[in-house]
N, CA and C of each residue as an Amber inpcrd file, in Angstrom:
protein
   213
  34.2810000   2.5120000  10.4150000  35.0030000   3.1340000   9.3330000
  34.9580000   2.2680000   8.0860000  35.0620000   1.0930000   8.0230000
  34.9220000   0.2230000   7.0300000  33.4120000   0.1450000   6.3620000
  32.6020000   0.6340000   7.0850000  31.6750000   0.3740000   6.2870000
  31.2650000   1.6350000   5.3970000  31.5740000   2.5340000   6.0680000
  31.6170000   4.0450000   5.2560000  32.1690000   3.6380000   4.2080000
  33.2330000   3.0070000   3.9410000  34.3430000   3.2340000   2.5720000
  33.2150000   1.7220000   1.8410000  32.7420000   1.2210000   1.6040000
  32.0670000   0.3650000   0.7500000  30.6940000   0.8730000   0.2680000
  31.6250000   0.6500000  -1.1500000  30.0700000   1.4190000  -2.0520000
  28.5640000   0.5540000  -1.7100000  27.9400000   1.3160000  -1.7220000
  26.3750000   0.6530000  -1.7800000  25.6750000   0.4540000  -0.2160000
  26.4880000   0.2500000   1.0250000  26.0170000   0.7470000   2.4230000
  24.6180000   1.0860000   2.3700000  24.7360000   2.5180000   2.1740000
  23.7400000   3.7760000   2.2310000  22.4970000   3.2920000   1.0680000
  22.8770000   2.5060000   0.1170000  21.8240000   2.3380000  -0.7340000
  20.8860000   1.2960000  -0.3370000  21.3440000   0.4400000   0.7150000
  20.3140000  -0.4810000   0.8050000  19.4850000  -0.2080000   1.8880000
  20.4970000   0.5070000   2.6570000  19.1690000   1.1910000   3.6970000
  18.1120000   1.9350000   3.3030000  18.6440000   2.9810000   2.2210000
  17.7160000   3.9010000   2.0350000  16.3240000   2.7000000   0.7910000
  17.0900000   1.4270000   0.5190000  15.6220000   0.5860000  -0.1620000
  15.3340000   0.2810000   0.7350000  15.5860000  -0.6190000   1.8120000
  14.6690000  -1.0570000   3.3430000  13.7580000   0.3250000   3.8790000
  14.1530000   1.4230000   3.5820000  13.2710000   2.4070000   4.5740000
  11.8780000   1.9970000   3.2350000  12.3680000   2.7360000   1.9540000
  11.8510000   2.3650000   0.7620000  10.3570000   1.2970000   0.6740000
  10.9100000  -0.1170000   1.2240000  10.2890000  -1.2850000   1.2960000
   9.4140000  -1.3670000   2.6410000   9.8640000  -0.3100000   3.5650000
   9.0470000  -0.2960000   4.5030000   8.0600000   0.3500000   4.2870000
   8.4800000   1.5390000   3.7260000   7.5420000   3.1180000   3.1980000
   6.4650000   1.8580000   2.7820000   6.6830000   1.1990000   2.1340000
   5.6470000   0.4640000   0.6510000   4.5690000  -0.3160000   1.5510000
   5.2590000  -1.5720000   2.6520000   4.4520000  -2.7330000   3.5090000
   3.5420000  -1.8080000   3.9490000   3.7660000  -0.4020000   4.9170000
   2.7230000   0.6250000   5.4430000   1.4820000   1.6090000   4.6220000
   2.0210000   1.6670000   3.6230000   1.3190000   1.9930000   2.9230000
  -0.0240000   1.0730000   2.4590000   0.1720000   0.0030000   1.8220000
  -0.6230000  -1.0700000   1.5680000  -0.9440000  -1.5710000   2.9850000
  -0.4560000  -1.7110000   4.1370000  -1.4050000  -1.7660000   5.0890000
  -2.6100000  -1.0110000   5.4470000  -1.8780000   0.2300000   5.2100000
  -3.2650000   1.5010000   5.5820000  -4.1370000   0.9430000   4.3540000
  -3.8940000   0.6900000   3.3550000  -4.7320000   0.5180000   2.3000000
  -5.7350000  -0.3980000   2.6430000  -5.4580000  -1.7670000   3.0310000
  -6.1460000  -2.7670000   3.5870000  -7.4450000  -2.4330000   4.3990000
  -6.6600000  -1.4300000   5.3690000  -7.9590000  -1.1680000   6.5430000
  -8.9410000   0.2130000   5.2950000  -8.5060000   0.5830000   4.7030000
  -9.5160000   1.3770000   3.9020000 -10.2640000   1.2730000   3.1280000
  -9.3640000  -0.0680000   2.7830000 -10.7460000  -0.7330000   1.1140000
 -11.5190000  -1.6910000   2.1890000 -11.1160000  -2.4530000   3.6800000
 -12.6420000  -2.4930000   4.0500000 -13.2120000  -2.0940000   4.6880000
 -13.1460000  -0.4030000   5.6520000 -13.9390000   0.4090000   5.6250000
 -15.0620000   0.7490000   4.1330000 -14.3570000   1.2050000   3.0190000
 -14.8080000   1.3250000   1.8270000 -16.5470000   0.2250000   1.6220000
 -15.5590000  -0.7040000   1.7360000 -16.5510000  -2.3300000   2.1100000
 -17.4960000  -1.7950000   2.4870000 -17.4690000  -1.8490000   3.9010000
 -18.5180000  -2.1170000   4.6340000 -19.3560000  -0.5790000   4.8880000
 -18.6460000   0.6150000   4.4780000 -19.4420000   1.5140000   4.2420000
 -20.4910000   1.7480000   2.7770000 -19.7580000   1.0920000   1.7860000
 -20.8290000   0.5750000   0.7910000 -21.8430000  -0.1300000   0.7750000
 -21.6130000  -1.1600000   1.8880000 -22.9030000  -1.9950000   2.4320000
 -23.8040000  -1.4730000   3.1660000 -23.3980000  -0.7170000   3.7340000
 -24.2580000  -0.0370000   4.9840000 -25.0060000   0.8970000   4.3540000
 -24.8150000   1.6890000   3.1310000 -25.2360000   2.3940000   2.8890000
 -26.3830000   2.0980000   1.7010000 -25.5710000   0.4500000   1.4360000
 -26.7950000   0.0380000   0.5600000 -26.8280000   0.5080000  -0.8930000
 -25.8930000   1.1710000  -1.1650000 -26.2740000   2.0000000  -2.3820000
 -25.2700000   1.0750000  -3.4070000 -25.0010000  -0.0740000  -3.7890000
 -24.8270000  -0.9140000  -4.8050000 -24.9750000  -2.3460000  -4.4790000
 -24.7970000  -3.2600000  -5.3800000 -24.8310000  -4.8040000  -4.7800000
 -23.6700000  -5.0980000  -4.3910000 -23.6940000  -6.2170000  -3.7940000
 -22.0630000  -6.8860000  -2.6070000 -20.7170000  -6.7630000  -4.2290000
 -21.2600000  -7.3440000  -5.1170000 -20.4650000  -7.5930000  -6.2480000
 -20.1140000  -6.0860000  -6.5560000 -20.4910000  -5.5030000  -6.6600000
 -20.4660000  -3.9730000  -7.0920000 -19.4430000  -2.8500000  -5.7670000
 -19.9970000  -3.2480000  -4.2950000 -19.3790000  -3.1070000  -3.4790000
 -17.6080000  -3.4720000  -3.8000000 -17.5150000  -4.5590000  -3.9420000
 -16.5270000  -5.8520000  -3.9500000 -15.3620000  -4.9580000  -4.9510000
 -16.1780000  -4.2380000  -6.2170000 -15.1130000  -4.2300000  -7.2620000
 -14.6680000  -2.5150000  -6.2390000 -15.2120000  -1.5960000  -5.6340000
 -14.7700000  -0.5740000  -5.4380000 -13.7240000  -1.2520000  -4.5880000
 -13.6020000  -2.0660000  -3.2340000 -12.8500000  -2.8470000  -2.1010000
 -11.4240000  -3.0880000  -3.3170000 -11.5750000  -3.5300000  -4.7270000
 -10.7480000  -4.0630000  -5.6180000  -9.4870000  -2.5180000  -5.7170000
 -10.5890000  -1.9630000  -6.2570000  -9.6120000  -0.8230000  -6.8600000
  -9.2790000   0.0650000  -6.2960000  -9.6890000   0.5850000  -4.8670000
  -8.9360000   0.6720000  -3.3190000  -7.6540000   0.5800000  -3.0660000
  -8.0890000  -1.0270000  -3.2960000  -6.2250000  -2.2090000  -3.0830000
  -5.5120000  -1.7970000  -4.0500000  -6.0730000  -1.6700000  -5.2210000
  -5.3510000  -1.1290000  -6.7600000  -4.6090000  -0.1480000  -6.8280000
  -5.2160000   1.0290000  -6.1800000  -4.4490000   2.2560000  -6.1230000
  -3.7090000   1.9550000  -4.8760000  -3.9030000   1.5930000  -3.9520000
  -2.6910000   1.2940000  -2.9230000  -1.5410000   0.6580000  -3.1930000
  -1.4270000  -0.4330000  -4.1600000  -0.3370000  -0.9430000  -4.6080000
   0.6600000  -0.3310000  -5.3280000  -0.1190000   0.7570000  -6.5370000
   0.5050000   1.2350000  -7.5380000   0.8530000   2.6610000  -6.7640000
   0.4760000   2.9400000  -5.4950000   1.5180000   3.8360000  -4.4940000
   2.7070000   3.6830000  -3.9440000   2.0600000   2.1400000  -3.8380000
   3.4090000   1.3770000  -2.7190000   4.5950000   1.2390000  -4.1230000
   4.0580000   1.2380000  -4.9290000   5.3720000   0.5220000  -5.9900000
   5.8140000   1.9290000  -6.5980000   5.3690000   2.9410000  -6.6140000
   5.8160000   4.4310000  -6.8080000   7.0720000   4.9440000  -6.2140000
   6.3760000   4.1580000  -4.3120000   7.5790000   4.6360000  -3.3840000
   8.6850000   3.8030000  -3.3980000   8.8130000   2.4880000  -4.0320000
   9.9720000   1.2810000  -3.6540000  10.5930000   1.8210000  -5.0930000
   9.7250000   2.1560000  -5.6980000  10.7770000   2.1290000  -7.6970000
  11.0030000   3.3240000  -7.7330000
């Protein structure tokens, strides 16, 4: 009962789910920019450096998801 009656309870859980939503997200991201990787290599169709920057902006858009869902 006491914790019901104190403002803010409910708000920090719902940022921990928040902050979790975010760590999972950028995990999946991880395993996709190096699939991304290594399917760019395999396929041969740019140089490692060129590969490297798509692996970049992969992670890029995964972050600016994860920070969509926490903000």
């Amino acid at each position: 009962m006491f914790l019901a009656t104190v403002p803010g309870v409910s708000w920090s859980t719902d940022q921990a789910q928040q902050r979790r939503a975010g760590r999972d997200v950028r995990q999946e991201t991880r395993q996709g920019a190096r699939e991304t990787k290594q399917d760019c290599r395999a396929a041969n169709q740019q140089s490692n450096a060129a590969c490297r920057q798509d692996k970049r902006q992969t992670k890029q858009t995964g972050r600016q998801t994860a920070r969509d869902i926490k903000y």
